[in-house]
C-alpha positions in Angstrom: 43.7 29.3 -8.1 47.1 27.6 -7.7 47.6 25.4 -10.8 51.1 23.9 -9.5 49.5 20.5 -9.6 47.5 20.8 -12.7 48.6 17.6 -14.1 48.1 15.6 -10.4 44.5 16.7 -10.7 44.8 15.5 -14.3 44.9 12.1 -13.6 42.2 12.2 -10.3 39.2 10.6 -11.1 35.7 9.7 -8.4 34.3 6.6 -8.2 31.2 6.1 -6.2 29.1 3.3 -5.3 25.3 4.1 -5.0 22.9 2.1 -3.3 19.2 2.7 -3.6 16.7 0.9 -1.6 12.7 0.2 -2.4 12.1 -0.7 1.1 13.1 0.0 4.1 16.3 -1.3 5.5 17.0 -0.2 8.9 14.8 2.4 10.1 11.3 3.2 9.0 10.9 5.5 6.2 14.7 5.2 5.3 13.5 4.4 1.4 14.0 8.0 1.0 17.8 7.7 1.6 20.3 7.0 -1.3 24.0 6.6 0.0 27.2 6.9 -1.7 30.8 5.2 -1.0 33.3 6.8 -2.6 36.7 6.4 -3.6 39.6 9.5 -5.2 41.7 7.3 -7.7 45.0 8.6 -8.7 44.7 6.7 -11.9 48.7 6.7 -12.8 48.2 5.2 -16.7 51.3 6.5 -17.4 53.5 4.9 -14.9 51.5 1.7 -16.1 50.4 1.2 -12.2 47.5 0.4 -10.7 44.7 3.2 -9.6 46.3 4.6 -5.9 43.2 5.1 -3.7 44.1 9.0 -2.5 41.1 9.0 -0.8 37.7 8.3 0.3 33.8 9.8 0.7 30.7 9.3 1.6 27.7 11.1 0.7 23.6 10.6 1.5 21.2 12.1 -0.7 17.3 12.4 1.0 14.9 12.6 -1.5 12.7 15.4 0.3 10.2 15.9 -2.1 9.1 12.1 -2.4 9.4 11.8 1.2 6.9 15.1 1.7 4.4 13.5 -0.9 4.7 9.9 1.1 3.8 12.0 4.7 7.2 11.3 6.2 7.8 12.8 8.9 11.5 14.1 8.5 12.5 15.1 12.0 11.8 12.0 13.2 13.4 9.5 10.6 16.4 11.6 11.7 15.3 11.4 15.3 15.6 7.0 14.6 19.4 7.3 12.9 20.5 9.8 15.9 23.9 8.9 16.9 24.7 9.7 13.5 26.7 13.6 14.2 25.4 14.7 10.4 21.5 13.9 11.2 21.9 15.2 15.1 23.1 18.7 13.7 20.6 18.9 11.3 17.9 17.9 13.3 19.0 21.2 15.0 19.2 23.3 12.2 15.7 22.5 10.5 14.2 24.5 13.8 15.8 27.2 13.2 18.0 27.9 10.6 16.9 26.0 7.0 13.5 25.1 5.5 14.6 21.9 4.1 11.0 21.0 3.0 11.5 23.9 0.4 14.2 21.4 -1.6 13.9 18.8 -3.8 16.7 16.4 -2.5 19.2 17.5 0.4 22.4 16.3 -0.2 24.7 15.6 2.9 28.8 15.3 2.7 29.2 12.8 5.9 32.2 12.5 5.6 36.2 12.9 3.9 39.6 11.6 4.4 42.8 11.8 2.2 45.9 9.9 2.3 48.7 11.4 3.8 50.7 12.0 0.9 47.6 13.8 -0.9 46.8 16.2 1.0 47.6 20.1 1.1 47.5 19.8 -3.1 43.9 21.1 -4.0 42.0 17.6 -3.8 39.2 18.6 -1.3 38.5 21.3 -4.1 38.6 18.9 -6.4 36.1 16.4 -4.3 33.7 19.6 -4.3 33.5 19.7 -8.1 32.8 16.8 -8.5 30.0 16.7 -5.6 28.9 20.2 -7.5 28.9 18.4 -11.4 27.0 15.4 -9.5 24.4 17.1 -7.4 24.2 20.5 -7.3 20.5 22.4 -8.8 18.5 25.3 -7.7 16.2 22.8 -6.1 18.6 21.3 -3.7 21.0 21.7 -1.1 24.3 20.5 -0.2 25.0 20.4 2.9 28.5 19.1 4.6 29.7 17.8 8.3 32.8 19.8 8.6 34.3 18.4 12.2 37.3 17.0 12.8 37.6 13.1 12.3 38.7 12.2 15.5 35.9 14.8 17.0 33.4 12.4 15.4 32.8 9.3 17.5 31.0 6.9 14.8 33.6 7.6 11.7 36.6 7.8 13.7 35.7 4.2 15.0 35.1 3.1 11.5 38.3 4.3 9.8 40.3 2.9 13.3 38.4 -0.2 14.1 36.3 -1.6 10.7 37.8 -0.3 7.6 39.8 -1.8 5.4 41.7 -0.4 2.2 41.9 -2.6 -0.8 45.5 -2.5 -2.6 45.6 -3.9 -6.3 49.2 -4.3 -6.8 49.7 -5.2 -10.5 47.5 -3.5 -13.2 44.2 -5.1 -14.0 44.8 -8.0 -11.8 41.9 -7.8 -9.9 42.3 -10.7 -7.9 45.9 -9.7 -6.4 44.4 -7.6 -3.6 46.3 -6.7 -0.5 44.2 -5.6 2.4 45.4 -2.5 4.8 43.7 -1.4 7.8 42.6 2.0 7.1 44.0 3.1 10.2 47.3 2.6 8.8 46.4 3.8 5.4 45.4 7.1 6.1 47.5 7.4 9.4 44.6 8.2 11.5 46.6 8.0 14.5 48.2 11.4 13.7 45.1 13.6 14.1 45.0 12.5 17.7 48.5 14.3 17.7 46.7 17.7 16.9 45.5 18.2 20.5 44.5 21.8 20.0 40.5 21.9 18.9 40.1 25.3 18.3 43.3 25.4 15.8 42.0 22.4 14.1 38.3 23.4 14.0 39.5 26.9 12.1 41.6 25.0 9.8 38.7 23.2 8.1 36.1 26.1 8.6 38.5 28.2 6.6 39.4 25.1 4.1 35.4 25.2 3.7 34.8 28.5 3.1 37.4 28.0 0.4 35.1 25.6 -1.4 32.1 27.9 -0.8 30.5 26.8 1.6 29.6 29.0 4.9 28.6 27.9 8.5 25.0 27.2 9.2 24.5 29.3 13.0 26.9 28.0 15.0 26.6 24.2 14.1 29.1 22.2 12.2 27.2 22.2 9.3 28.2 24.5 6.2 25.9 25.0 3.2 27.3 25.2 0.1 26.8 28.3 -2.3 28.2 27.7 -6.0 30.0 30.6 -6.8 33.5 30.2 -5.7 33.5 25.9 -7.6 32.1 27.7 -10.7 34.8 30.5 -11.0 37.5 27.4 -10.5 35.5 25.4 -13.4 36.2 28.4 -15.7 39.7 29.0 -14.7 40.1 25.7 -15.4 38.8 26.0 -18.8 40.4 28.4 -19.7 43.9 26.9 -18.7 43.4 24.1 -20.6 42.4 25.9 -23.7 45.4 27.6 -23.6 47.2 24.7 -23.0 45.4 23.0 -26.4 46.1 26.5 -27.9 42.4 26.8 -28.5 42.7 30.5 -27.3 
């Protein structure tokens, strides 16, 4: 592990919005979906600044188990959100590849984006330790999309077209907000730039085999194994025990 910026992922912290439903909201059965809006903060207390929004997430966690004891039918509430890439590959998969039905809760990363001037300094890992801390047991699955944005009609059109990045210039003021497009924000522009797909395809297959997760068939979707986050975690610990001068 390269600890070169240790203290940058010092001061990263996750916040996450979670919204739970009763009843259905959009398709039938979709009760069983819980989805999470994220946000990476670069929280800069001692620069007495504002939290920096380095980046963004969203996550969907099905609750299989509740859905199996309810008779959903899980094919086809993915069948009714197709359009969706995430739910089109793993309608795919389930065929042939994964018994999902074997899982408590299947957890899906939909999707990931970093500010320019945050990435290439360890914060996906980061991202997948906390997803890990949050969500990870024996009895479920993590699954993630691992496409390129601009490879994936509906979120590219979000982050061009529909997003918006809330700017808090002056600490704890939350009412002076400036609003940026996030197509500005995170200069999605650029990845239309990076013309070659195969180069930019191996770039994130490799980035998530990193973070231990290996391709399901030949799908975009990678499941995620623990082993490689844990032996981080422990590094980690270690480093900062030595740093206390605990060991």
């Amino acid at each position: 592990m390269d600890i070169k910026d240790w203290n940058f992922w010092y001061n990263i912290t996750f916040k996450a919005t979670k919204y739970v439903k009763n009843f259905d909201l959009v398709t039938l059965n979709d009760n069983i979906i819980t989805e999470y809006d994220g946000e990476l903060l670069d929280i800069r207390i001692d620069e007495n600044k504002p939290p920096f929004i380095a980046g963004e997430f969203g996550v969907s966690e099905w609750n299989i188990k509740l859905a199996i004891k309810l008779g959903i039918d899980i094919i086809q509430l993915l069948k009714d959100n197709e359009g969706q890439d995430i739910y089109d590959e793993l309608r795919g998969v389930i065929k042939t590849d994964i018994d999902i039905y074997k899982y408590n809760k299947v957890i899906l990363i939909q999707n990931f984006i970093l500010h320019p001037n945050y990435k290439k300094r360890g914060l996906t890992e980061e991202f997948i330790e906390f997803v890990y801390r949050g969500f990870y047991d024996d009895n479920n699955i993590i699954i993630a999309l691992v496409k390129p944005l601009q490879d994936n009609p509906i979120d590219i059109d979000f982050f061009l077209n529909q997003k918006q990045v809330e700017l808090r210039r002056v600490p704890k003021n939350y009412h002076d907000v400036q609003l940026v497009s996030a197509r500005a924000y995170y200069s999605v522009d650029e990845l239309f730039k990076k013309s070659d797909v195969e180069m930019n395809e191996y770039k994130l297959f490799a980035l998530a085999n990193k973070c231990g997760f290996n391709r399901i068939n030949d799908s975009y979707l990678f499941m995620f194994t623990p082993d490689k986050i844990l032996q981080r975690i422990y590094e980690k610990k270690e480093i900062e025990q030595k740093n206390n001068g605990l060991i």
